[in-house]
C-alpha positions in Angstrom: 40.1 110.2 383.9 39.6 106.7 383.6 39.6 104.8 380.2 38.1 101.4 379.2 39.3 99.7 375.9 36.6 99.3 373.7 35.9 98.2 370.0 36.0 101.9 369.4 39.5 102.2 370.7 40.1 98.8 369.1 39.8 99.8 365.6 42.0 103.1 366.3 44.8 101.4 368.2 44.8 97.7 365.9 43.9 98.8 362.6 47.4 97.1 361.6 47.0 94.2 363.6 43.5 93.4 362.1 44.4 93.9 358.3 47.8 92.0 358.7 45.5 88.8 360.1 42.8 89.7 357.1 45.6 89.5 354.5 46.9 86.7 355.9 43.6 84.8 355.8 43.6 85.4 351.8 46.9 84.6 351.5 46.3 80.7 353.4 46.8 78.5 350.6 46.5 75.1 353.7 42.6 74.9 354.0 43.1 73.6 357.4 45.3 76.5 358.1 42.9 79.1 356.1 39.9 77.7 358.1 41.7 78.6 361.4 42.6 82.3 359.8 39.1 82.5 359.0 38.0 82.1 362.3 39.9 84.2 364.0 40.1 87.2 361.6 36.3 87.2 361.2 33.3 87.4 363.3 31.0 84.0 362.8 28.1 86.6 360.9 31.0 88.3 359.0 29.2 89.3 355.9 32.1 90.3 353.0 30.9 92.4 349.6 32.9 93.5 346.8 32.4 94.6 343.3 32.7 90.7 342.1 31.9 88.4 345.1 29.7 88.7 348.0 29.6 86.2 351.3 28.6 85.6 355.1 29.6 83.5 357.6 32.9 81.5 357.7 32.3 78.9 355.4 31.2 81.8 353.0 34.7 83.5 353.8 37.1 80.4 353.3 34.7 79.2 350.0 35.5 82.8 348.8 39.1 83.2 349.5 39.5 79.1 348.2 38.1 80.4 344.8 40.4 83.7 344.9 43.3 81.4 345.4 42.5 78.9 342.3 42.0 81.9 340.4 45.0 83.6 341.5 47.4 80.6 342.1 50.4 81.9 343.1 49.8 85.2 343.8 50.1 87.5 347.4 48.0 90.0 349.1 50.0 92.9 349.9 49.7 95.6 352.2 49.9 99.0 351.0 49.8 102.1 353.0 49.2 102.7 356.3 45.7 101.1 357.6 43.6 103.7 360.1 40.8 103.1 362.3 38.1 105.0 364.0 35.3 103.7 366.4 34.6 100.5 364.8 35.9 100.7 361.7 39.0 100.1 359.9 40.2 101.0 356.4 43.0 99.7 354.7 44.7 98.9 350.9 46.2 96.3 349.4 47.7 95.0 346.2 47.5 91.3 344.4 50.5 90.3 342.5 53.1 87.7 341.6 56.2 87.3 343.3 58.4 90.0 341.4 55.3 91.3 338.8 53.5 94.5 338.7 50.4 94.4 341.0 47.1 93.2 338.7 44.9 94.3 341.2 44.8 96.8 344.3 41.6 97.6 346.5 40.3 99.4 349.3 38.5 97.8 351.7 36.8 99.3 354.9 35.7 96.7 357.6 33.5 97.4 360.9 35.2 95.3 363.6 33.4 93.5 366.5 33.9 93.7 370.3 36.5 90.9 369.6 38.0 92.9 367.2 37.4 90.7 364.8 36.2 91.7 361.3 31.8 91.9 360.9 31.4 93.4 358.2 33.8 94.2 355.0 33.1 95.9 351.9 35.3 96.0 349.1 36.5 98.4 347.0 38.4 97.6 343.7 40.9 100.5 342.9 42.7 99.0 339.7 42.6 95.7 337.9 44.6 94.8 335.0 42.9 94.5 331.7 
């Protein structure tokens, strides 16, 4: 039986892979250095959508994930769990915290992947925020 690696065996086999380089795109605090992240975690028509920002493209990506890090100066994204992936798509979790603090945020987010294996489409789910 012959096999051919495809974005459906991409997701399965790099689900880590792909949401190490995601987190590590929101966790850039160098624009130059985010830009680059950007680029190479998502697709050029990614279009990202969670409960309190939406955006597209890359200049939509870095604008958002510039904003997240004024807001959250300081903080990390974390990954937690194990991410998984099937055809296209990955899912994965993650917390936001402090150095040393309790988490004030964690989400879910669940991301179709391109033929690049690069991230398309991600939608965002928020699982706890501190009050």
């Amino acid at each position: 039986m012959n096999t051919v690696e495809s974005p459906v065996m991409n997701a399965a086999t790099s689900a880590s892979r792909i949401a190490a380089r995601y987190l590590s795109a929101w966790n850039a605090t160098d624009s130059r250095e985010r830009d680059r992240m950007v680029r190479e975690a998502f697709s050029s028509e990614v279009h990202y959508l969670d409960p309190m920002m939406e955006g597209r493209g890359h200049d939509g990506m870095a604008a958002l994930i510039a904003g997240a890090q004024h807001r959250f100066a300081g903080y990390r994204f974390v990954l937690l769990g194990t991410p998984e992936g099937h055809h296209s798509v990955v899912r994965f979790s993650w917390t936001l915290a402090a150095p040393g603090a309790e988490p004030v945020a964690r989400g879910t987010d669940v991301a179709e992947v391109d033929a690049d294996g690069r991230l398309r489409r991600v939608t965002g789910f928020l699982d706890y925020v501190a009050g």
